[in-house]
C-alpha positions as a printed NumPy array, in Angstrom:
array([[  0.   ,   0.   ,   0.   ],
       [  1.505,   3.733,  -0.612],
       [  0.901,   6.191,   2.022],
       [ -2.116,   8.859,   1.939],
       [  0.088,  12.006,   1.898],
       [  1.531,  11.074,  -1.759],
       [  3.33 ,  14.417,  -3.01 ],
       [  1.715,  15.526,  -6.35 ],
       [  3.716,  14.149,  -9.799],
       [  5.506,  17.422, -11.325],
       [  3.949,  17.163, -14.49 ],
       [  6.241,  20.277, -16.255],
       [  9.535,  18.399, -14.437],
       [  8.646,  15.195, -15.749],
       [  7.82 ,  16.365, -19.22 ],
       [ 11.141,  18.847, -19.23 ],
       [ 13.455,  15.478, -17.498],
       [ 11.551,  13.405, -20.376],
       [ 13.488,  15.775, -23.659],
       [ 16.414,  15.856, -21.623],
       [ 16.692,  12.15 , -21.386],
       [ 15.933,  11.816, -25.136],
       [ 18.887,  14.134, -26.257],
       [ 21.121,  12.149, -23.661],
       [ 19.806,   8.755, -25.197],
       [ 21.393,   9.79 , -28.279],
       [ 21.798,   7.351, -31.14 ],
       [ 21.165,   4.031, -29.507],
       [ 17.87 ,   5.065, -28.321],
       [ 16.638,   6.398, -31.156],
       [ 17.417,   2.719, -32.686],
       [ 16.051,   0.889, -30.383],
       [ 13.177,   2.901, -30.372],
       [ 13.515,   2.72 , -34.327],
       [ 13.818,  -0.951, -34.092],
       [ 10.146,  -1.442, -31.757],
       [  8.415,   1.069, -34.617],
       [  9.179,  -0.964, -37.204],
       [  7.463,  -3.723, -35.519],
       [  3.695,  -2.467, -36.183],
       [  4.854,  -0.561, -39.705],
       [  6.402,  -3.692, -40.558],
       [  3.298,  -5.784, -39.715],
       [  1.378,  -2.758, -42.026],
       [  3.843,  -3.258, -44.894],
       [  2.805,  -7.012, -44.901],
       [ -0.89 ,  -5.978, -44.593],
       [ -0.611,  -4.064, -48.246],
       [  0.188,  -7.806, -49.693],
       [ -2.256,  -9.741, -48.182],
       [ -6.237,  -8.883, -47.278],
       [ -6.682, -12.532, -45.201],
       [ -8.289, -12.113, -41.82 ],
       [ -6.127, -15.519, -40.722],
       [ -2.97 , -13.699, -41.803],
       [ -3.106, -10.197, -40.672],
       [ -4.498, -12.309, -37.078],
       [ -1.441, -14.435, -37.041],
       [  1.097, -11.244, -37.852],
       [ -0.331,  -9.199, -34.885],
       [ -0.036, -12.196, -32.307],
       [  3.351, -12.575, -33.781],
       [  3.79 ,  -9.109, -33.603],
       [  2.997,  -8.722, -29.817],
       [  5.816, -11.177, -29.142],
       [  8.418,  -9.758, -30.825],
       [  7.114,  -6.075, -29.215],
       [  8.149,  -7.576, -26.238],
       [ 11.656,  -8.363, -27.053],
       [ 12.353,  -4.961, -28.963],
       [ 11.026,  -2.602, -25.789],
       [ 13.427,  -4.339, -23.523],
       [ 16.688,  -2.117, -25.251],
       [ 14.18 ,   0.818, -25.516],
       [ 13.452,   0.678, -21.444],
       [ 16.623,   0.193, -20.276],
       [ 18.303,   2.849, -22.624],
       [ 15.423,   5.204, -21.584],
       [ 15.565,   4.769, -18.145],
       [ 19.37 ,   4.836, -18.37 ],
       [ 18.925,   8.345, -19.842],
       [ 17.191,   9.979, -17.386],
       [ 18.388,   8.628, -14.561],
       [ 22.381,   8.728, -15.122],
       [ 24.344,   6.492, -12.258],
       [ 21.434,   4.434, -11.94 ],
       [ 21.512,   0.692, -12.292],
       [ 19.56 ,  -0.486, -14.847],
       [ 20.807,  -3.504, -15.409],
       [ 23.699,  -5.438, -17.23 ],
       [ 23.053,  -7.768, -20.341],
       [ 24.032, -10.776, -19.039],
       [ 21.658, -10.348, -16.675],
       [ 18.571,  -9.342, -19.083],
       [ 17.939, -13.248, -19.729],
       [ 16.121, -13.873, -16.565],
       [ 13.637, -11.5  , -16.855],
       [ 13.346, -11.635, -20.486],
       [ 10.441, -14.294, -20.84 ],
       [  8.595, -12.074, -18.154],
       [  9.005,  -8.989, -19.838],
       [  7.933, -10.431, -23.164],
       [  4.661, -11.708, -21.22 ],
       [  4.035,  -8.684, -19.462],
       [  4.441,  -6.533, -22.42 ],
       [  2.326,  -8.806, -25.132],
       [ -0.858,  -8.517, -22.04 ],
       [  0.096,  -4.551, -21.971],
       [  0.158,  -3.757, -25.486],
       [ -2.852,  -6.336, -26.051],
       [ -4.777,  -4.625, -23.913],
       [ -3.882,  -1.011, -24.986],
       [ -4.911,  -2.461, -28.406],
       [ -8.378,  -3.356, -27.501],
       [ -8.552,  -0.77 , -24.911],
       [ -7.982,   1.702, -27.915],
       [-10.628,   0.189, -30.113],
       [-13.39 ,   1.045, -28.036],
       [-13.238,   4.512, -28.413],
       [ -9.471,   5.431, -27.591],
       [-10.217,   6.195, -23.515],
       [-10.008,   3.135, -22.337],
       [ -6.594,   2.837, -23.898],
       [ -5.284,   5.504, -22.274],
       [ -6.458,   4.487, -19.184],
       [ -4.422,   1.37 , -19.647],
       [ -1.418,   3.369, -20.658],
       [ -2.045,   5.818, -17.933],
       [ -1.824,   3.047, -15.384],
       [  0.256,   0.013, -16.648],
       [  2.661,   2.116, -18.353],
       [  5.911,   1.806, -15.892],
       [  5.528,  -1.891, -15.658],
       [  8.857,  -1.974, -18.233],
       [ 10.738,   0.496, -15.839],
       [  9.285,  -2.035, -12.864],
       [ 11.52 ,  -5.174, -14.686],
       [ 14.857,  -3.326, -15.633],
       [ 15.028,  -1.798, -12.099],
       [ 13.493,  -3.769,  -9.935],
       [ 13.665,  -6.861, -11.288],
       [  9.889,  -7.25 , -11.06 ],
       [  8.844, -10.694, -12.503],
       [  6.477, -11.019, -15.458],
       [  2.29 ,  -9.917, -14.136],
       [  3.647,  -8.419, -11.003],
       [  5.331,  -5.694, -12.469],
       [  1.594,  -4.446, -13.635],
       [  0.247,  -4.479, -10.52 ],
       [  3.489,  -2.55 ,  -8.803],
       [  2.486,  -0.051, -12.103],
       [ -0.994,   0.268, -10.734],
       [ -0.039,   0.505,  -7.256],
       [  2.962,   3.692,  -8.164],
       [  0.43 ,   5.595, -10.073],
       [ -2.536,   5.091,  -7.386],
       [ -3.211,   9.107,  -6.391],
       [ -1.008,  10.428,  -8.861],
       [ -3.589,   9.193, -12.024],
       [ -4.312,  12.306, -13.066],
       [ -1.373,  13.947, -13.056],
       [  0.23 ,  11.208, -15.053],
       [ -2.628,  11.041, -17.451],
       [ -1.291,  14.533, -18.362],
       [  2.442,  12.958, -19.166],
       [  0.458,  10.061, -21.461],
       [ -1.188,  12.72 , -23.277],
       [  0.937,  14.56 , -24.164],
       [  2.775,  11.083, -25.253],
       [ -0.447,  10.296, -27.188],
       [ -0.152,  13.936, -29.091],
       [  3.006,  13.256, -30.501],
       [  2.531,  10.594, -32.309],
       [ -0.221,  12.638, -34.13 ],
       [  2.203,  13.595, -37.06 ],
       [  2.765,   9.701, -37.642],
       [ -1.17 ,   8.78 , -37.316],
       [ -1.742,  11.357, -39.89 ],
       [  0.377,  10.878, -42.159],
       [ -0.663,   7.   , -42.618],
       [ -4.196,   7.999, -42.377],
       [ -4.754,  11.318, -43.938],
       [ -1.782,  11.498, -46.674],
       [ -1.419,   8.02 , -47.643],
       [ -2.173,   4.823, -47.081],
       [ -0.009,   3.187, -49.071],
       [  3.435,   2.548, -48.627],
       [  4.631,   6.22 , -48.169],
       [  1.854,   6.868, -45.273],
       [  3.746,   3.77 , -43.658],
       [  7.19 ,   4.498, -44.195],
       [  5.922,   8.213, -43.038],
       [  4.517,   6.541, -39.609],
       [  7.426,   4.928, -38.761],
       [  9.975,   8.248, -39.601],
       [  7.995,  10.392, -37.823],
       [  6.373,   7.712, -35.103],
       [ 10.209,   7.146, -34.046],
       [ 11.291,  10.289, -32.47 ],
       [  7.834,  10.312, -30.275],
       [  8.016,   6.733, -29.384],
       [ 11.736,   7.308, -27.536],
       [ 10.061,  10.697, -25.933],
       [  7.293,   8.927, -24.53 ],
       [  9.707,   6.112, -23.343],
       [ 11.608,   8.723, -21.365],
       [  9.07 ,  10.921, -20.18 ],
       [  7.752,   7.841, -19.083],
       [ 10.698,   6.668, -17.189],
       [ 11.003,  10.54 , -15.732],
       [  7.877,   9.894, -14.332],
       [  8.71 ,   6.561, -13.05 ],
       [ 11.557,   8.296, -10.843],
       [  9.258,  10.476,  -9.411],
       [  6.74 ,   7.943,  -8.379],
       [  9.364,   5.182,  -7.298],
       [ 10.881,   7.621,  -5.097],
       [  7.993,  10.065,  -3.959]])
């Protein structure tokens, strides 16, 4: 349980700690960031080729897996960024709490999925709560379902505030959305997703992870 007297999240800190960590993340988390947008622009691509409701079932299940695996490098390299001198984590030791992570995150994104298709909020009430279940693993070695609930329990009386952080996340993939859906849908809307759907995703990751060292240590 968190205490009652839970000190208020500093929404223009966490927002302002959030760019800061994305110029210090430099070029490897702009990859790795890079790397987990290709995942649903790549699952897109394939979705030009091929109108079968099987197929485009099978990619996305696929997809969610291999989600899993490419926001590992994007966590840890965000969290790593704004939060410099803090252990995050070595790579030999990412194997143990791999398969978790890959679980945890296939349920999150899942849910933010179907969350999203009934009429966005619910989505972003899953991201708005679940959302520092990744920071959870790399730091505190959470394993696999718990590290949702310990996501629930560090945003309890802070929701609001927070929500603020994930929309601002939500707005800047905008550019992205739009150009897929409003200037083509084709293969240049795509390719224009995942150029522009990049820089926001590594933003979000460490505004995200500012947030996540204000909660953890409020």
């Amino acid at each position: 349980m968190r205490p009652a007297n839970i000190p208020p999240l500093p929404v223009g800190r966490v927002l302002r700690n959030g760019l800061a960590g994305f110029r210090a993340g430099g070029g490897a988390l702009v990859v790795s960031a890079a790397i987990l947008m290709a995942v649903p622009t790549g699952v897109a691509l394939i979705q030009l080729v091929t109108g079968s409701y099987w197929t485009n079932l099978a990619l996305w299940i696929v997809a969610l897996v291999v989600a899993g695996y490419a926001t590992w490098p994007v966590s840890r390299t965000a969290l790593a960024a704004v939060s410099p001198g803090t252990r995050t984590g070595s790579p030999q030791d990412d194997w143990w709490v791999r398969d978790g992570f890959v679980r945890s995150s296939a349920v999150f994104f899942l849910t933010v999925a179907v969350g999203t298709g009934f009429f966005i909020v619910p989505g972003i009430m899953v991201l708005m709560i679940y959302s520092l279940y990744a920071f959870l693993i790399v730091e505190r070695r959470a394993r696999g379902f718990q590290s949702l609930a310990l996501s629930a329990q560090l945003t309890s009386g802070n929701r609001i505030r927070f929500l603020g952080v994930v929309f601002v996340c939500v707005v800047l993939f905008v550019p992205g959305l739009a150009a897929l859906y409003y200037w083509d849908q084709g293969l240049a809307g795509i390719i224009g997703l995942w150029v522009l759907g990049t820089p926001a995703l590594a933003i979000s990751f460490t505004s995200v992870a500012a947030a996540y060292r204000e909660l953890a240590h409020a």
